[in-house]
C-alpha positions in Angstrom: 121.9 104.7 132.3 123.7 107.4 134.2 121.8 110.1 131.7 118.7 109.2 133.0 119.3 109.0 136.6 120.8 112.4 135.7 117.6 113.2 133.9 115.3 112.1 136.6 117.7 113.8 138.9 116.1 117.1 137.9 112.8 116.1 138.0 110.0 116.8 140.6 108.1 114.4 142.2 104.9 115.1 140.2 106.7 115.3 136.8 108.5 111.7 138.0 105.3 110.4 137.6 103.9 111.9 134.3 107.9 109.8 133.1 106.3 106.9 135.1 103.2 106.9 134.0 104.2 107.8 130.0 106.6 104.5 130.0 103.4 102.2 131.6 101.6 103.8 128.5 103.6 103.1 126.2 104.2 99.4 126.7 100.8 98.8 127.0 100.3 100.5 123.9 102.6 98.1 122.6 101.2 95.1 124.4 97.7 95.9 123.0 98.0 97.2 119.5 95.8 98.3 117.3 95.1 95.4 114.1 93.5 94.8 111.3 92.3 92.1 109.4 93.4 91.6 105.6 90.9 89.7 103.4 92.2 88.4 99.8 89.7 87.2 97.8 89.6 86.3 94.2 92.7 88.8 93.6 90.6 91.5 95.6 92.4 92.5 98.7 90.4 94.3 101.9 91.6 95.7 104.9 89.4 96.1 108.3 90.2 97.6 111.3 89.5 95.2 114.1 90.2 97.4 117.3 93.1 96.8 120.1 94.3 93.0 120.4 97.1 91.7 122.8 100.2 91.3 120.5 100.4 87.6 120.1 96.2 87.1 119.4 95.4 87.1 115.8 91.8 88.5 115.5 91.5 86.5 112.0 90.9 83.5 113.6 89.1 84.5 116.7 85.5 83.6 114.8 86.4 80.1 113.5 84.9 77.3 115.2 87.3 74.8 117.3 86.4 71.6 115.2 87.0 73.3 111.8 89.0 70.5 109.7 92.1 71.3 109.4 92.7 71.8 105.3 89.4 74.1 105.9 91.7 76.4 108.3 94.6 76.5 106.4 92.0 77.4 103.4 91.0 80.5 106.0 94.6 81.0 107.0 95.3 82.0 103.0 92.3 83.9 103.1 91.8 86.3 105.8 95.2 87.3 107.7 95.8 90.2 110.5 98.9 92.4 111.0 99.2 95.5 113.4 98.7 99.0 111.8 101.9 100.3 112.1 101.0 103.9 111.2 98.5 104.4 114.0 100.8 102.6 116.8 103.5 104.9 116.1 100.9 107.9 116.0 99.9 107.0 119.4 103.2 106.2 121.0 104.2 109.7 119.8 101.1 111.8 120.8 101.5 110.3 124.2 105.3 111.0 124.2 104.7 114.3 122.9 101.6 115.1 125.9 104.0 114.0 128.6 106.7 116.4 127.3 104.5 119.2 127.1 103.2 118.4 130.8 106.6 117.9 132.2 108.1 121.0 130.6 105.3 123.2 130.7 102.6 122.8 132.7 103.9 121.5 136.2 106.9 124.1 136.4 104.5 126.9 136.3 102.1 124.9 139.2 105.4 124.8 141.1 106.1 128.5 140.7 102.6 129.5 141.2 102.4 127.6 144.7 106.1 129.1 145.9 105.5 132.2 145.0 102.4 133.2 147.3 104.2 131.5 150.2 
């Protein structure tokens, strides 16, 4: 904990909230990932993106009606399943981490400088 009060320490006020403003990203990245639905069907197996869910939805069963006997959904429950695409969550989370390290180290430091220099 003390390495990053140390490492906010050093920090301006406009690069304290680019950290901010990355970590609020982030978890709602995580929050709200991106799913898709797998379909196995007669040994055939198909995978469709569906968009960004909350974490705990599952977008399989969003289209099933409410009075759907049960054995029926546990039929659809074998057939159609979702899972969060791994590859693209970590893809994001690392653009975004990468974006806020470029703007931190690079491009506020040189508005800084720019602004006390022609004082």
């Amino acid at each position: 904990m003390d390495t990053t009060s140390n490492f906010l320490g050093h920090l301006g006020d406009l690069q304290k909230k680019i950290v901010l403003g990355t970590a609020i990203l982030i978890v709602l990245m995580v929050l709200f990932p991106p799913k898709a639905v797998v379909t196995n069907l007669l040994g055939q197996s198909s995978s469709q993106s569906v968009g960004y869910h909350f974490i705990l939805s599952d977008p399989s069963k969003a289209n099933l009606p409410a009075d759907m006997p049960t054995t029926a959904q546990d039929a659809m429950n074998q057939i159609a399943s979702s899972h969060i695409e791994w590859g693209k969550l970590l893809l994001q989370i690392v653009g975004v981490v990468v974006l806020a390290g470029v703007l931190v180290r690079f491009v506020v430091p040189q508005q800084q400088g720019a602004t006390g220099g022609s004082a």
